[in-house]
Phi, psi and omega in degrees: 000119182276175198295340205281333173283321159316263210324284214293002201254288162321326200261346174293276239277318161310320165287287187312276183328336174282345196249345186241340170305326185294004188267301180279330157296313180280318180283008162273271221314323154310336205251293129029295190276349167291318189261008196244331207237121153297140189062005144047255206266056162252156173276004188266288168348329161256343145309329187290310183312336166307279168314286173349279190319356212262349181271355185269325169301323183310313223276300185330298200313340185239337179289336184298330194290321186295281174307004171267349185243014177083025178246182153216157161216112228269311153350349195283322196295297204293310197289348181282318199276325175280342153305291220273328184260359181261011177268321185292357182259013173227010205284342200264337141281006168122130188316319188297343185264332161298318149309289164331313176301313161059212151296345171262007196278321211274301176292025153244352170275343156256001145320298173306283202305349178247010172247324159331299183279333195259293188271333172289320179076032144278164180301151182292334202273347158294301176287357168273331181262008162274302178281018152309306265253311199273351228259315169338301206281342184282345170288284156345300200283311172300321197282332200056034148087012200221137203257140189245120181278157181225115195265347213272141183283313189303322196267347176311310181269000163275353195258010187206351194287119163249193190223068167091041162063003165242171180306133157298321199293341185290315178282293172332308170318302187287342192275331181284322175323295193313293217268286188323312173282345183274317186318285198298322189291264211255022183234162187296309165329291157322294166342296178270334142347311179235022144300266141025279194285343161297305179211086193284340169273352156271342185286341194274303171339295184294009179090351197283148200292110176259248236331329217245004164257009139278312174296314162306321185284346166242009157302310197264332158335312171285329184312283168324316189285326187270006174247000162283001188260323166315281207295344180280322166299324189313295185314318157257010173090343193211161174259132169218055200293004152310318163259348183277111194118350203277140175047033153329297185307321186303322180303292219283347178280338194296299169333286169350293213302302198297336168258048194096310192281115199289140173295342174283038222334211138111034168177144189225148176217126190249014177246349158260012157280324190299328171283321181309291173327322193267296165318327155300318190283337171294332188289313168307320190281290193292333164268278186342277198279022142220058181045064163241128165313188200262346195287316181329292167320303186282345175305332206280334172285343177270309181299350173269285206313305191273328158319320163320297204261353157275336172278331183303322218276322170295303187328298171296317188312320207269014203280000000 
């Protein structure tokens, strides 16, 4: 095979692994848990894998939209812990209105990180890491520094309630994929999303809102994080923004990446993010039960990361 035949062979063999590997990595690794993790393949056991997966899928969904656009955003773990200490405390008008408080809690933390970044022009990985850094401790500071039972009956059955044996929280997920995955596809928005995110001074040339489809994506980035931070408190019944959301961010860009969507943007792919998420939590679930510690797991996740972001970066090379 001469060189002028090679490359093109190579730059083939590079794309299918950047757009189809997370697939075949969750399907070798199902196939691992079949002959390695006892009781597998049970429904309370995929269910369990399921709930688990779900606050990680959330946060990816909005982080594939950040990163579609050459951003990141470090901040979602900090907007979960201030969702978990600001629901018990309105709790006493009614779940809806505590949800509600929220979710507005969550879109004004990416208010902030996205008139930072689109109109001030900081970077992003700055401007999400002042609200890693601050938004823990302002949670704390609302909890007042105290873990909160959560009594409310409603929220009780949305963090534990199912429909036919599946989770509500499992079904709130898959129904935000969906809607998330209709947005990047079939809406104008989307469009200009990775228009943005390809080249954003052409995209400002051709007329397109880039400021306010930056401000928008982390607007809805924050949305998602407080509402993966409600169903994560539901489930456990209690507020714990000390821990709750904590190095989150690390899954879910892991998730982003292994599922196609290049840290360079300018592409999103949400139905390999929806694979990354089951893959990060299967990785996680199979070394915990079969006794490799949790550090582990994440070391296993930085090490998926930098393989991941070595294929995008051969892939764009050989382009």
């Amino acid at each position: 095979m001469t060189t002028a035949t090679a490359a093109p062979a190579r730059s083939s063999t590079i794309g299918l692994v950047r757009d189809y590997g997370v697939y075949f990595a969750l399907g070798l690794l199902f196939l691992v848990n079949l002959v390695l993790t006892d009781n597998f393949l049970t429904a309370d056991n995929l269910r369990t894998q399921a709930v688990q997966m779900v606050p990680t899928l959330i946060i990816a969904l909005g982080m594939a939209l950040v990163i579609g656009t050459k951003g990141v955003d470090l901040s979602v773990g900090s907007v979960m812990a201030i969702t978990s200490a600001l629901l018990p405390l309105y709790l006493g008008y009614g779940a809806g209105l505590s949800v509600g408080v929220c979710l507005l809690a969550g879109a004004a933390a990416g208010l902030v990180s996205g008139y930072l970044v689109a109109f001030v022009g900081v970077q992003p990985i700055v401007a999400t890491l002042a609200l890693l850094v601050g938004g823990r401790g302002l949670a704390l500071v609302i909890a007042g520094g105290q873990l909160k039972d959560i009594r409310n009956p409603e929220l009780r059955e949305l963090g534990s309630g199912s429909v036919l044996g599946v989770p509500y929280t499992v079904l709130i997920a898959a129904l935000l994929a969906v809607l998330v995955g209709l947005l990047v596809a079939r809406t104008t928005f989307g469009r200009q999303l990775v228009a943005v995110g390809g080249n954003p001074k052409a995209a400002a040339f051709a007329g397109l809102p880039v400021k306010r489809v930056l401000l928008t994506v982390y607007v809805i980035s924050g949305v998602l994080a407080a509402i993966a931070g409600v169903l994560a408190t539901s489930r456990l019944a209690a507020s714990d923004p000390s821990r709750l959301g904590e190095l989150i961010e690390l899954a879910a860009i892991t998730a982003v990446v292994v599922g196609g969507t290049p840290l360079t943007g300018g592409r999103v792919r949400i139905l390999g993010t929806v694979a990354g998420a089951a893959l990060m939590q299967l990785i996680t679930a199979t070394l915990i039960k079969n006794d490799v510690s949790a550090s582990l797991a994440q070391m296993a996740q930085a090490l998926i990361i930098a393989a991941a972001v070595l294929v995008q970066r051969e892939g764009n090379g050989s382009r």
